[in-house]
C-alpha positions as CSV (number, residue, x, y, z in Angstrom):
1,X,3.8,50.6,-57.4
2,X,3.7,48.0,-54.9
3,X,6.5,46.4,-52.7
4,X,7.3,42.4,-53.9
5,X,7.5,40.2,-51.2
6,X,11.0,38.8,-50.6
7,X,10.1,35.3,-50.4
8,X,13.1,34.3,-48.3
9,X,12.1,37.2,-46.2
10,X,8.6,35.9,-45.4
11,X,10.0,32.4,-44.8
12,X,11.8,33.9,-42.1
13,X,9.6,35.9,-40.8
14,X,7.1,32.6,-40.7
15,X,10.1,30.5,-39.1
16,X,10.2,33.3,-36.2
17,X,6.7,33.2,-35.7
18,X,6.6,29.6,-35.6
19,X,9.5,29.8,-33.4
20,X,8.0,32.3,-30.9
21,X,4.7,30.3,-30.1
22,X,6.7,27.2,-29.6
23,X,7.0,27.4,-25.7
24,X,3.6,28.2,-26.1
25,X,1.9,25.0,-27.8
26,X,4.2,23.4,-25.7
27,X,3.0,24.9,-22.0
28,X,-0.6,24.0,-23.7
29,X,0.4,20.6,-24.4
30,X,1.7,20.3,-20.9
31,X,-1.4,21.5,-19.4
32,X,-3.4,19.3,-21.2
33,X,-1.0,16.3,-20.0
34,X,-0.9,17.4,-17.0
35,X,-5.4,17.5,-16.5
36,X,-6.0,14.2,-17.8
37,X,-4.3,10.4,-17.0
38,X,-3.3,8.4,-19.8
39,X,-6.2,6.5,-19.3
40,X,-9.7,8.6,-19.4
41,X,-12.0,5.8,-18.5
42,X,-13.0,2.1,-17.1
43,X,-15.4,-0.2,-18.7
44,X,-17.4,-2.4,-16.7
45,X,-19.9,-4.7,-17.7
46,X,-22.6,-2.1,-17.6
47,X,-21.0,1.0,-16.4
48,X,-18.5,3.3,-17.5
49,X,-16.2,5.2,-15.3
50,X,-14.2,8.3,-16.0
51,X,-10.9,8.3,-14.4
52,X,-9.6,12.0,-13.2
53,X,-6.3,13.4,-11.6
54,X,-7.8,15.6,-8.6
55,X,-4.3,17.1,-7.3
56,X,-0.7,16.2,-7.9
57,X,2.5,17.1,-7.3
58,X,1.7,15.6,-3.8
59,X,4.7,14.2,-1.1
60,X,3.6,10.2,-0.2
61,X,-0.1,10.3,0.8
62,X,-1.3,7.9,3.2
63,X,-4.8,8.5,4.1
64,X,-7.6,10.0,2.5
65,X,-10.5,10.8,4.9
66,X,-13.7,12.8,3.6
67,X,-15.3,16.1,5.3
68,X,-18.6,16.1,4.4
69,X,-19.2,19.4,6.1
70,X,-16.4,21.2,4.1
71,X,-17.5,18.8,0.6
72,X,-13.4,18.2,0.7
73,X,-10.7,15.2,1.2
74,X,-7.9,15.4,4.0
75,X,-5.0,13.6,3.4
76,X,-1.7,12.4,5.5
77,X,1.4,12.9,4.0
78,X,4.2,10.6,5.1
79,X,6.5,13.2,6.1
80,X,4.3,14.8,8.8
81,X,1.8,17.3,6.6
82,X,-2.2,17.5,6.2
83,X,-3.5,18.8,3.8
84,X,-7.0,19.4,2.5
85,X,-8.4,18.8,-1.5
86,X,-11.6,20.9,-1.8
87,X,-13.7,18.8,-4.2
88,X,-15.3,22.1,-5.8
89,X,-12.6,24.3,-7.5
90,X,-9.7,21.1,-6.7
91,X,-7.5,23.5,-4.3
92,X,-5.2,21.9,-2.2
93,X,-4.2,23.8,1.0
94,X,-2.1,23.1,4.3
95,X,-4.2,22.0,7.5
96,X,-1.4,21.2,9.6
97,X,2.5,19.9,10.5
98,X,2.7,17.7,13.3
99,X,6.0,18.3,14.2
100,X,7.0,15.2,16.5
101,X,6.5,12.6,13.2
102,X,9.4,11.0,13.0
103,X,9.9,9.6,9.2
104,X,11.9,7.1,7.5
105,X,11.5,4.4,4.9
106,X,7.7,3.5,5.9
107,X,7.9,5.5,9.2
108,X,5.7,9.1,9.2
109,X,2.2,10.3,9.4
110,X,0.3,6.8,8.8
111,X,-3.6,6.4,9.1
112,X,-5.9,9.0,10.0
113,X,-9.9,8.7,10.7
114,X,-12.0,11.7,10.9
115,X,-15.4,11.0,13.1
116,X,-17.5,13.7,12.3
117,X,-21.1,13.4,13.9
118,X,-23.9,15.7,13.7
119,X,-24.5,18.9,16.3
120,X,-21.3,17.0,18.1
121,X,-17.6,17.3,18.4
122,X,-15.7,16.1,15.4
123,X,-12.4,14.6,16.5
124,X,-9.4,13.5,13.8
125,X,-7.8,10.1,15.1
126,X,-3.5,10.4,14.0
127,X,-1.1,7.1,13.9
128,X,2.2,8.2,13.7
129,X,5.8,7.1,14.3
130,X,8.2,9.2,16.8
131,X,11.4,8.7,18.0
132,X,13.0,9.8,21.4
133,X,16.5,9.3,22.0
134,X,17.2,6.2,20.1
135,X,13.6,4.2,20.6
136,X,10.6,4.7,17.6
137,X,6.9,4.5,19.3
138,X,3.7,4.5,17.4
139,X,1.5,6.8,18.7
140,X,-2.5,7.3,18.5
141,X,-3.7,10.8,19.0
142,X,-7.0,12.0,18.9
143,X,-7.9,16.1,18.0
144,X,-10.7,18.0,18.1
145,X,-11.5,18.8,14.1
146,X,-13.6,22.4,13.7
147,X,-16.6,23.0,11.4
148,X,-13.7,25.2,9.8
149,X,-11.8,21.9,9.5
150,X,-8.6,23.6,11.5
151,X,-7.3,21.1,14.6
152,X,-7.0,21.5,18.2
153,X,-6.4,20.1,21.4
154,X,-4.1,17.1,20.5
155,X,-4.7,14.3,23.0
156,X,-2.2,11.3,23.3
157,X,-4.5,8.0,23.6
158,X,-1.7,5.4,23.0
159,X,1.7,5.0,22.8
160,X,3.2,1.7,21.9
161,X,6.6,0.4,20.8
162,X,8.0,1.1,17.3
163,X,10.4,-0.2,14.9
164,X,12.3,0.9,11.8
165,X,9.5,-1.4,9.9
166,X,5.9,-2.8,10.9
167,X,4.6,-0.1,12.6
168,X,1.2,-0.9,10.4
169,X,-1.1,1.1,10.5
170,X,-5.1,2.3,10.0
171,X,-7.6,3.3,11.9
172,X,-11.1,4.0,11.7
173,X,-14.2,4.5,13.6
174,X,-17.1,2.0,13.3
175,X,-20.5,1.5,13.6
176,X,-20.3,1.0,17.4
177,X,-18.6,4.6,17.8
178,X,-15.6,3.0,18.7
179,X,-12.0,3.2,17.9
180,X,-10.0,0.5,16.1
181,X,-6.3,1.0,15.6
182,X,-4.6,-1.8,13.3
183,X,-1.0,-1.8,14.9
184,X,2.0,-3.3,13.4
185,X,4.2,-6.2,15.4
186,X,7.3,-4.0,15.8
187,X,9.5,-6.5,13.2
188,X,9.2,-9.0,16.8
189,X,8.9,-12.5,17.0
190,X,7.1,-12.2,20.0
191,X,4.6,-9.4,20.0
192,X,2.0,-10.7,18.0
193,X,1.1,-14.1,20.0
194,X,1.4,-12.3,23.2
195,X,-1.8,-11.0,23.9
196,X,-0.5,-8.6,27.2
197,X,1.3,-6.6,23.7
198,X,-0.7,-4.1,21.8
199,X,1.4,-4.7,19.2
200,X,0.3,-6.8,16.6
201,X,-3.3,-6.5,17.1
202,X,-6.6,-5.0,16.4
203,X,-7.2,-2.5,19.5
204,X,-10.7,-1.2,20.3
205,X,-11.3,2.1,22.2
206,X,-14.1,4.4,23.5
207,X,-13.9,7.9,21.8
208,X,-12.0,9.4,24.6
209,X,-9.2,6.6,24.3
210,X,-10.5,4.4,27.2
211,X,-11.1,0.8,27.2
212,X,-14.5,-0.4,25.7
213,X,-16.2,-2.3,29.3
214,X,-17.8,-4.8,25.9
215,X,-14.4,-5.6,25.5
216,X,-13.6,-9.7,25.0
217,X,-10.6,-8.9,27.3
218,X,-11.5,-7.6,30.7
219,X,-9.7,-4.1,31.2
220,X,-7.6,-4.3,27.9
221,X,-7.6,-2.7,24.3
222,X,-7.2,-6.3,22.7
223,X,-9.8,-7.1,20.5
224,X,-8.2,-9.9,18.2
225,X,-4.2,-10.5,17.6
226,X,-1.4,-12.3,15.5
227,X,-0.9,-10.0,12.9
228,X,2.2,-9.4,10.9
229,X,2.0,-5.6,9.6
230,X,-1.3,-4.3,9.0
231,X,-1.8,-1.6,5.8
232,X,-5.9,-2.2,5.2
233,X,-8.9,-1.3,8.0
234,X,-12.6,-0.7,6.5
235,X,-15.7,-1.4,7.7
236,X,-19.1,-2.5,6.0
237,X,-22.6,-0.5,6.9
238,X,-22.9,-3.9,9.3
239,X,-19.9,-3.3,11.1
240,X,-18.0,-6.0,9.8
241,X,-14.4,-5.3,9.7
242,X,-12.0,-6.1,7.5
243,X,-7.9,-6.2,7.2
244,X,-5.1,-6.3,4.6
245,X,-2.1,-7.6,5.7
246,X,1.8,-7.8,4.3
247,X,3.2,-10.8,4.2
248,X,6.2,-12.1,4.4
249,X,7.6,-13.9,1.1
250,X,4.4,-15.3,0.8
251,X,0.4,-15.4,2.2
252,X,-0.8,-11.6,1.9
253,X,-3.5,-11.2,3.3
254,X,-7.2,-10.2,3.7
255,X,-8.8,-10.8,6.8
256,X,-12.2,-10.6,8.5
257,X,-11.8,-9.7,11.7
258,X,-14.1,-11.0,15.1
259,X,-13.4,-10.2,18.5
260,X,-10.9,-13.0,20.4
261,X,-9.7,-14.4,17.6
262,X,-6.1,-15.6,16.8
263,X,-4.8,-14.7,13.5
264,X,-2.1,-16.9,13.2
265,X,0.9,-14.9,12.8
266,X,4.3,-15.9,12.7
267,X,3.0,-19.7,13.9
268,X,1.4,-19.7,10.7
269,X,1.1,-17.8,7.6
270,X,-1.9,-17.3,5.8
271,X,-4.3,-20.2,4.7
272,X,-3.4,-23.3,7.2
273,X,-2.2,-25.4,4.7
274,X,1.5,-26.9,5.8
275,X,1.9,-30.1,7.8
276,X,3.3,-27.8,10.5
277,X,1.1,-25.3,10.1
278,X,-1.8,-28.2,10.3
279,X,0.1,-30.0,13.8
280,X,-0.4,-25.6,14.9
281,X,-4.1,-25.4,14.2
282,X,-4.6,-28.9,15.9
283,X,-3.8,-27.4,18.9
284,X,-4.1,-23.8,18.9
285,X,-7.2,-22.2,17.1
286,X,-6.4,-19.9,14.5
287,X,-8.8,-18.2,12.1
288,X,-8.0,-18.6,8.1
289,X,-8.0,-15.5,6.0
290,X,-10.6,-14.9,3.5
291,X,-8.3,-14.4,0.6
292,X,-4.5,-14.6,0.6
293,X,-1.6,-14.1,-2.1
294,X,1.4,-15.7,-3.2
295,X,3.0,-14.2,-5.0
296,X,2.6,-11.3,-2.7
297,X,1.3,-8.2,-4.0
298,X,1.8,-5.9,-0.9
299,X,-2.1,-5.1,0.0
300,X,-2.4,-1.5,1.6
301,X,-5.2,0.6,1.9
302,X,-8.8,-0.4,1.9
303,X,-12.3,0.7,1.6
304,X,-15.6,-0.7,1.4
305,X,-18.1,-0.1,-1.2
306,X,-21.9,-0.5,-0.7
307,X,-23.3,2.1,-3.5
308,X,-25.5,1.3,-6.5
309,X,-23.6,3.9,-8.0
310,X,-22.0,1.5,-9.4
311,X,-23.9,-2.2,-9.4
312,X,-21.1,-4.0,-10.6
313,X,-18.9,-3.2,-7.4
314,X,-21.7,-3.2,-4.9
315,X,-20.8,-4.9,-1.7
316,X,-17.1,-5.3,-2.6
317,X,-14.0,-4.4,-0.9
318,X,-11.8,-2.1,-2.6
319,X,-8.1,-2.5,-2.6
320,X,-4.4,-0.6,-3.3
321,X,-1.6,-2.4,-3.5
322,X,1.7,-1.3,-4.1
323,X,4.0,-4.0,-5.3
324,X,1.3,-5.1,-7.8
325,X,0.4,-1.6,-8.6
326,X,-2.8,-1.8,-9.0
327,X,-6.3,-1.6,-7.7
328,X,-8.1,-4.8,-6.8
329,X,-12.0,-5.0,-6.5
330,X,-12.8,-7.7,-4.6
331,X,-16.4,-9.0,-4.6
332,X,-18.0,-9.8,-1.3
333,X,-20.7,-12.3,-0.6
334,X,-24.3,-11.7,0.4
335,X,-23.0,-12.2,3.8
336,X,-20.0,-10.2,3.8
337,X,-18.3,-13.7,4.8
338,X,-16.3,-14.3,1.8
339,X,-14.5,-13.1,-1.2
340,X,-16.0,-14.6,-4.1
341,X,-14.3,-12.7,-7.3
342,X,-11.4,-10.9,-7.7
343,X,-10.6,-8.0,-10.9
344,X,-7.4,-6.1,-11.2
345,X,-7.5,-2.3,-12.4
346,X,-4.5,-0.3,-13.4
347,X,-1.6,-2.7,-12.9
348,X,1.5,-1.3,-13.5
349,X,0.1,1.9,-15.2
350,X,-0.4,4.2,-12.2
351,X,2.4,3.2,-10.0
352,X,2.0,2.1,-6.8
353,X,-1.2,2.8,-4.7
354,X,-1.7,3.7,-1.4
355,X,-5.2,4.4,-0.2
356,X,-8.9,4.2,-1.2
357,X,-11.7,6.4,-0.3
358,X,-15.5,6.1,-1.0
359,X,-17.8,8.8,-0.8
360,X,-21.5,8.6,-0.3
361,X,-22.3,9.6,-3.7
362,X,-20.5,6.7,-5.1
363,X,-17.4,8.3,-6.4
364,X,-14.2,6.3,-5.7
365,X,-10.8,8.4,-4.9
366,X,-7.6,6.8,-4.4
367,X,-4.0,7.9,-4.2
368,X,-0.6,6.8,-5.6
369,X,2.9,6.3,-3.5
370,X,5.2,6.9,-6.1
371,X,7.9,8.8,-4.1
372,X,7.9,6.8,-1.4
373,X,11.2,5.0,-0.1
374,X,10.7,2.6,-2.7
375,X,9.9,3.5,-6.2
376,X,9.5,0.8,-9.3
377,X,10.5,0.7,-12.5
378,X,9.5,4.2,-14.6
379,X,8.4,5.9,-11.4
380,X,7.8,8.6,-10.4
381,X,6.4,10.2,-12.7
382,X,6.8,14.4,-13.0
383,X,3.4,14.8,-11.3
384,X,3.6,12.2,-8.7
385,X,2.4,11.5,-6.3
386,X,-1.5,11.8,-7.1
387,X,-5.0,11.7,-5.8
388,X,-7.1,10.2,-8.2
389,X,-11.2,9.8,-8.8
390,X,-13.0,7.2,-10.5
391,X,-16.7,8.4,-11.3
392,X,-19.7,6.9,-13.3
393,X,-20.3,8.6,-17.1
394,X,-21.8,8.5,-20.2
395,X,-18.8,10.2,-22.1
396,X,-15.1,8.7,-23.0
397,X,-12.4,11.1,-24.6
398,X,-9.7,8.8,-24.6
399,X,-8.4,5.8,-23.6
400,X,-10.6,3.2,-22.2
401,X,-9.7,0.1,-20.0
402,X,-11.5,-2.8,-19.1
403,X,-10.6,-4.4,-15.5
404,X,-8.5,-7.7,-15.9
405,X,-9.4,-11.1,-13.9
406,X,-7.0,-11.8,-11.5
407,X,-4.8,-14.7,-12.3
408,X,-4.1,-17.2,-10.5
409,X,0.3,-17.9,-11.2
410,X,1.2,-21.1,-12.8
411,X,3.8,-23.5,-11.7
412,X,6.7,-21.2,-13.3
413,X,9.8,-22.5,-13.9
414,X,11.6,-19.6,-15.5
415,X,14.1,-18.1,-14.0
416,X,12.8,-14.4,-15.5
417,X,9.2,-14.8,-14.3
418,X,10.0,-16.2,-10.9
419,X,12.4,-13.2,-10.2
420,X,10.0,-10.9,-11.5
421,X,7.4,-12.1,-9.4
422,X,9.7,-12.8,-6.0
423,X,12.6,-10.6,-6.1
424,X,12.0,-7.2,-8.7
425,X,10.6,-5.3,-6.0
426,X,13.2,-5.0,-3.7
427,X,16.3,-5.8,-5.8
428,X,14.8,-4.2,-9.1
429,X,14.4,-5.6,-12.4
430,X,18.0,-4.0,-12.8
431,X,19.3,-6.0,-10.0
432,X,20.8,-2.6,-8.3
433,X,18.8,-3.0,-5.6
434,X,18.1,-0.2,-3.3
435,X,20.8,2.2,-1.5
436,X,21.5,1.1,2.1
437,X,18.3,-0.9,2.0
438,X,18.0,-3.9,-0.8
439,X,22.0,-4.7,-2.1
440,X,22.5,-4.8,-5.6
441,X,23.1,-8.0,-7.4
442,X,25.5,-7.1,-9.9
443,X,28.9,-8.4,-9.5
444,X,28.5,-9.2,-5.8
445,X,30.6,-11.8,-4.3
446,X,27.8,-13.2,-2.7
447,X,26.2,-13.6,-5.9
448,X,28.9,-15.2,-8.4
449,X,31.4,-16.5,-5.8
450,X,30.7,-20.2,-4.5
451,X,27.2,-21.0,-4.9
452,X,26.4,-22.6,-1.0
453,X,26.1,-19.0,0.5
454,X,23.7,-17.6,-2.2
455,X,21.3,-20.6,-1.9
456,X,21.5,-20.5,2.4
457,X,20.3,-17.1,2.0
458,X,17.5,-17.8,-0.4
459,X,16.6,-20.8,1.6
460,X,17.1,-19.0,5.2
461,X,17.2,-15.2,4.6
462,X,19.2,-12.7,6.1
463,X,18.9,-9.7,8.3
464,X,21.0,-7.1,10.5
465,X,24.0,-9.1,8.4
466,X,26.3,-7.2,6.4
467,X,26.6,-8.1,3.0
468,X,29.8,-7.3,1.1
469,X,30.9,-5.3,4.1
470,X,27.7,-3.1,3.5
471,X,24.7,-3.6,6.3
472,X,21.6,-3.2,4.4
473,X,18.0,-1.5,7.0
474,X,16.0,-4.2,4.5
475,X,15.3,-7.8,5.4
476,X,15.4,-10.7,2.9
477,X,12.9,-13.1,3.7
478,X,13.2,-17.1,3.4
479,X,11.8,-18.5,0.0
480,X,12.4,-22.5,1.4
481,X,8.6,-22.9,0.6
482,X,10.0,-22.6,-3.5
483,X,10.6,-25.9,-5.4
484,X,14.2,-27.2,-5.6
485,X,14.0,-26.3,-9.3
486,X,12.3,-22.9,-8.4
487,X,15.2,-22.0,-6.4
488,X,17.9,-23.0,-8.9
489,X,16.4,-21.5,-11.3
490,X,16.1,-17.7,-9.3
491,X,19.4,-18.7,-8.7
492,X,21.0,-19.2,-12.1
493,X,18.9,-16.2,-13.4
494,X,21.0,-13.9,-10.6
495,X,24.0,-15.1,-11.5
496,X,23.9,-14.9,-15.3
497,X,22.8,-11.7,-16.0
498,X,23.0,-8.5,-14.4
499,X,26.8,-8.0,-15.0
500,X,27.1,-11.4,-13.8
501,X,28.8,-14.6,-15.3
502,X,29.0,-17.3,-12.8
503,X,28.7,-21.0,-13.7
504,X,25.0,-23.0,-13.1
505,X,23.8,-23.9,-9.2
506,X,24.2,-27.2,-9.0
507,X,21.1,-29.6,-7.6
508,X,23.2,-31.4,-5.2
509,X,24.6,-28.1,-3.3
510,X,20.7,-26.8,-3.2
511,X,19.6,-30.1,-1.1
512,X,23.1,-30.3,1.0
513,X,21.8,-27.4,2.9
514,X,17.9,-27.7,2.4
């Protein structure tokens, strides 16, 4: 005799089974999630390149710097740490806490720049924020870096003043063996024009934090000056330097930078192209950037790549961006002297970046900023924040990507578009703004009560006033350099939707107070 099989019994007993390996499959799909990006790979004209998540779950990384002794990445982290990504097994291990970082919205542990010489003394160069009493100082300290990679000997080089934003900042060592620090202009008026400041400038310094006797200013640290807020410093094998630059509303940045020369800021921003900003030049030299945005798309960090690795972005500058979100190759001339193509990888898919690292074997790492003080729509994601590698292959598994050309932004006259473009980032496609930093929008008296004070803010801006009865840390920029319709339409857009139902701006209130 044999036993029958009780069907219902084996359905359940399949049903349990099933059931039991659930969390299972489901750890495995996780895993799986978690080792590869949804996209797997770039197409370039000729090239393809596989795109890798080499360590997440990461706190705001600033700057990535590569230890060629050690075959690892160190990285900042805004909140004070450095850490260290070993490039064989993908380990990610604490260096060090400098303890006096003081962080806040963009204050923290900023750039970094390891010099690491053969049969010499490797030092790490530090730009942080600190805060005694009630004033913030940006700092430059230089430490002695091991073979072991382990740090020692912190020396203060510089201390300047600080500010709850525009601190900037990079730094790097060039081809000279010299020091350049890109510092931030403080959030002053004044700083960046007065060339007695260090604020606001390009500083150049010996090794041991001296002043260079080569110099263009006798006995100072000033190599070049009128800069708003720094986030980009590279180098190209020549020594030619080059900047990113925020903006205000308008006229990011990219700059190339030469010894005693005047960058314009605030007497003029970006490309010289006002009547005012024309009258200005007449009179006071100032050197043009070599690309600029407006839209702005909030340029941070910055690296130069000179590999045949990959042909297609030989001799380009490679660039995060965080308001954008996305990275931007842009293609040098022979000379280095220009910018003379522009594509656009990623946008929107990855969040917003941070910083760019080439190593000499061609590879391309970069990192995201997704839990940062200010995160955009669908961010962050679970495994944010993220340091990621682009790297030439033969084989795709998944999706692949092709890099976009940059556009250049029509005339718009929709409402939408232009918030999208002008106003999203701070105030969020939502309109709920920011807590204690960007107000919200909806159903704000400013916003749907009488129309005048809304457009004298748009036209003018607004900062250290409270709004509502609330005093907001961000500033709102001027956007007078908009079109009348421009304006009126940003401004009907805010006030009919978002909760909001307030009646149209009218054209005649907009040029009252032009």
């Amino acid at each position: 005799m044999y036993n029958q099989v009780n069907p219902r019994m084996m359905k359940r007993k399949i049903y349990i089974c099933f059931a039991a390996i659930l969390p299972f499959l489901s750890s495995c799909l996780q895993q799986r999630e978690k080792e590869q990006p949804i996209i797997s790979a770039v197409q370039l004209d000729k090239s393809i390149l596989s795109l890798t998540r080499e360590a997440t779950n990461l706190h705001v990384p600033w700057d990535l710097q590569f230890d060629q002794l050690n075959n690892a990445i160190i990285f900042s982290e805004i909140g004070g740490t450095i850490r260290r990504l070993n490039l064989t097994d993908k380990t990610v291990t604490l260096i060090d806490s400098i303890e006096d970082v003081y962080h806040q919205r963009t204050l923290g542990l900023l750039g970094m720049a390891l010099y690491q010489p053969k049969n010499e003394q490797a030092y790490l160069y530090l730009s942080y924020t600190s805060k005694k009493d009630s004033t913030i100082y940006s700092n430059l300290f230089r430490y002695n870096y091991s073979t072991k990679g382990t740090l020692s000997e912190p020396k203060l080089l510089l201390q300047i003043p600080g500010n709850t934003g525009h601190n900037g900042s990079r730094v790097i060592v060039s081809t000279d063996k010299k020091v350049y620090w890109a510092t931030g202009d403080a959030a002053s008026d004044t700083f960046a024009q007065d060339s007695t400041s260090l604020n606001g400038k390009i500083l150049r310094l010996e090794l041991d934090g001296s002043i260079p006797d080569d110099n263009p200013i006798k006995n100072s640290y000033v190599y070049a000056w009128g800069f708003r807020n720094m986030q980009g410093l590279c180098h190209s094998p020549s020594g030619i330097l080059y900047t990113s630059e925020h903006g205000d509303a308008i006229e990011d940045e990219v700059n190339l930078i030469k010894p005693l020369k005047n960058y314009g800021w605030p007497l003029i921003e970006g490309m010289i192209d006002t009547e005012k900003e024309k009258a200005t030049a007449a009179i006071l030299p100032i050197q043009e950037p070599i690309k600029s945005w407006t839209p702005v798309i909030a340029p941070s960090g910055m690296a130069y790549y000179g590999s045949t690795m990959i042909p297609e972005w030989n001799n380009s500058l490679i660039l995060a961006t965080l308001k954008n979100q996305s990275l931007r190759i842009l293609k040098l001339s022979a000379d280095g002297g220009k910018i003379i193509d522009e594509q656009v990888l990623f946008k929107d898919q990855l969040g917003r970046l941070r910083s760019v690292l080439t190593l000499p074997n061609g590879d391309v790492y970069f990192c995201s900023s997704n839990r940062d003080w200010n995160p955009q729509k669908g961010f962050p994601k679970p495994e944010d924040d993220a340091i990621y590698r682009l790297r030439v292959t033969d084989q795709v598994n998944g999706p692949v990507i092709r890099p976009e050309k940059a556009q250049v932004l029509a005339q718009i006259k929709d409402g939408k578009a232009l918030y999208e473009s002008y106003c999203a980032s701070c105030h969020k496609s939502d309109g709920k703004g920011l807590d204690k930093t960007f107000p919200t929008l909806s159903k704000s008296a400013l916003v749907i009560g009488d129309e005048k004070p809304l457009l004298h803010v748009l036209l003018h801006g607004l900062q250290d006033k409270p709004i509502n009865g609330v005093r907001y840390e961000g500033a709102m920029p001027n956007f007078a350099f908009l079109k009348d319709e421009e304006v009126i339409a940003i401004a009907d857009y805010i006030r009919q939707n978002f909760d909001n139902s307030a009646p149209p701006i009218s054209l005649k209130s907009l040029t009252s107070i032009r």
